[in-house]
N, C-alpha and C positions, 0 to 999 in steps of 0.2 A: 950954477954950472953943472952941478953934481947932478941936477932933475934932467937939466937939457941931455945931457950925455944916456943917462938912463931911459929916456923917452925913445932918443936916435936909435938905441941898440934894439929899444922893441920895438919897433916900428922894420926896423934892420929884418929882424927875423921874421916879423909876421908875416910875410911873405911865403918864405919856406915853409910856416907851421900850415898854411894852408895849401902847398901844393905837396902836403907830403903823404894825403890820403890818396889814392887813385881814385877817378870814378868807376863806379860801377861798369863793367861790360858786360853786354848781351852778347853774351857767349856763353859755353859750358863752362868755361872758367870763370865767370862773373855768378853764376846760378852756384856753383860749388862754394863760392866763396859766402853765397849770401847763406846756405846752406848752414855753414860752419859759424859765421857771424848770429844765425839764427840760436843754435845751439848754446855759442858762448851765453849769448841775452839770459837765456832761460837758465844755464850753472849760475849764471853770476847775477840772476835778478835785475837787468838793465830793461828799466820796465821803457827809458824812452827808445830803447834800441827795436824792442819789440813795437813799443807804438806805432815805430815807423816799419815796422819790416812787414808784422800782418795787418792785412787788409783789413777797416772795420768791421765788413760782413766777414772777416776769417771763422771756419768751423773744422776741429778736428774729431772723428769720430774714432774712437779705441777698440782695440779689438775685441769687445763684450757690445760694442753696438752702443758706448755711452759716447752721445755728440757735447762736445764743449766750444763753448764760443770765444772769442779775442780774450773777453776780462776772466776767463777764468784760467786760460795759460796763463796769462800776466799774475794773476792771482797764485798759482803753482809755483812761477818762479820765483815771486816773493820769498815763499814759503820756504823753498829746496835752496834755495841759497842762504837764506839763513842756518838752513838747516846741517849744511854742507858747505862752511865758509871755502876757498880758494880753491873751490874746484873750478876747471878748465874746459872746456871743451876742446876734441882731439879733429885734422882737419877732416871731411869726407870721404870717405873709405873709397877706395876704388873701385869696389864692388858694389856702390851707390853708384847708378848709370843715370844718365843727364840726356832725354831727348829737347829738342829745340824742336817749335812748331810754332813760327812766326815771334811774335811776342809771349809767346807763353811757352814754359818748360814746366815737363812731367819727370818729378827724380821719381826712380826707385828704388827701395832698401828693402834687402833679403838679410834676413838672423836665423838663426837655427830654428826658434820658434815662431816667429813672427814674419811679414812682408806687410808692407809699408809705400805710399806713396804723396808724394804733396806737390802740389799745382800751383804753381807761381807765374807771375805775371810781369812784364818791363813796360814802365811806364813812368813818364816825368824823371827820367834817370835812373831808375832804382829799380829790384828787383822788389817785387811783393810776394806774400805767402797767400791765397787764396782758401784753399782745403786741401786738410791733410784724411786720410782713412789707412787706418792700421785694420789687419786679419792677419788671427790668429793661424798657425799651421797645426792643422790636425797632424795625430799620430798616424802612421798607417795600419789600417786592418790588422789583426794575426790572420794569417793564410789556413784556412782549415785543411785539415790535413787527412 
């Protein structure tokens, strides 16, 4: 009696546990979300969060011109979460802007040193990361005088 009762209760719940993620939406709030979901993967090493999130042909190029493909984030995040137990990722700054252009969205992130952009795609429900390119922000000139 004790199994049957215990069966009913989780069969009870299964239900809620799976309508408790939302789907994804193609919108700017579905792309910020995957943005930040991205983020977390790589603090916390969630190497099948990332499977699923970059595309297999994903490339991101850094601001030194060094291009890295899908396994060598996955390979980073291994690494930096180990390295850097319980860290978090914080959500999309607001000053990350989110254009929509059909199925496909261009964020952009401006830093003090850096601008940054990555091109994602909606398809079979999900948001994907296609290519990411960081540039470096030069100093400016001293003004001769």
């Amino acid at each position: 009696m004790h199994r049957l009762a215990l069966l009913l209760a989780t069969l009870a719940l299964a239900p809620a546990a799976t309508q408790a993620a939302p789907a994804p939406q193609r919108d700017e709030a579905g792309v910020r979300a995957a943005e930040t979901a991205w983020s977390e993967a790589v603090l916390t090493g969630d190497v099948s969060a990332l499977e699923a999130l970059l595309d297999p042909d994903y490339v991101t190029v850094n601001a030194k011109g060094v291009a890295r493909s899908k396994q060598d984030v996955i390979d980073f995040a291994k690494t930096y979460s180990a390295a850097h137990p319980g860290a978090h990722a914080k959500p999309l700054p607001p000053t990350s802007t989110v254009e929509l252009i059909g199925t496909t969205a261009l964020v952009r992130h401006r830093q003090p040193t850096e601008t940054s952009m990555d091109l994602l795609y909606f398809k079979d429900g999900r948001w994907r990361a296609h290519y990411s390119q960081h540039t470096a922000i030069a100093e400016p000139a001293p003004h001769a005088s």
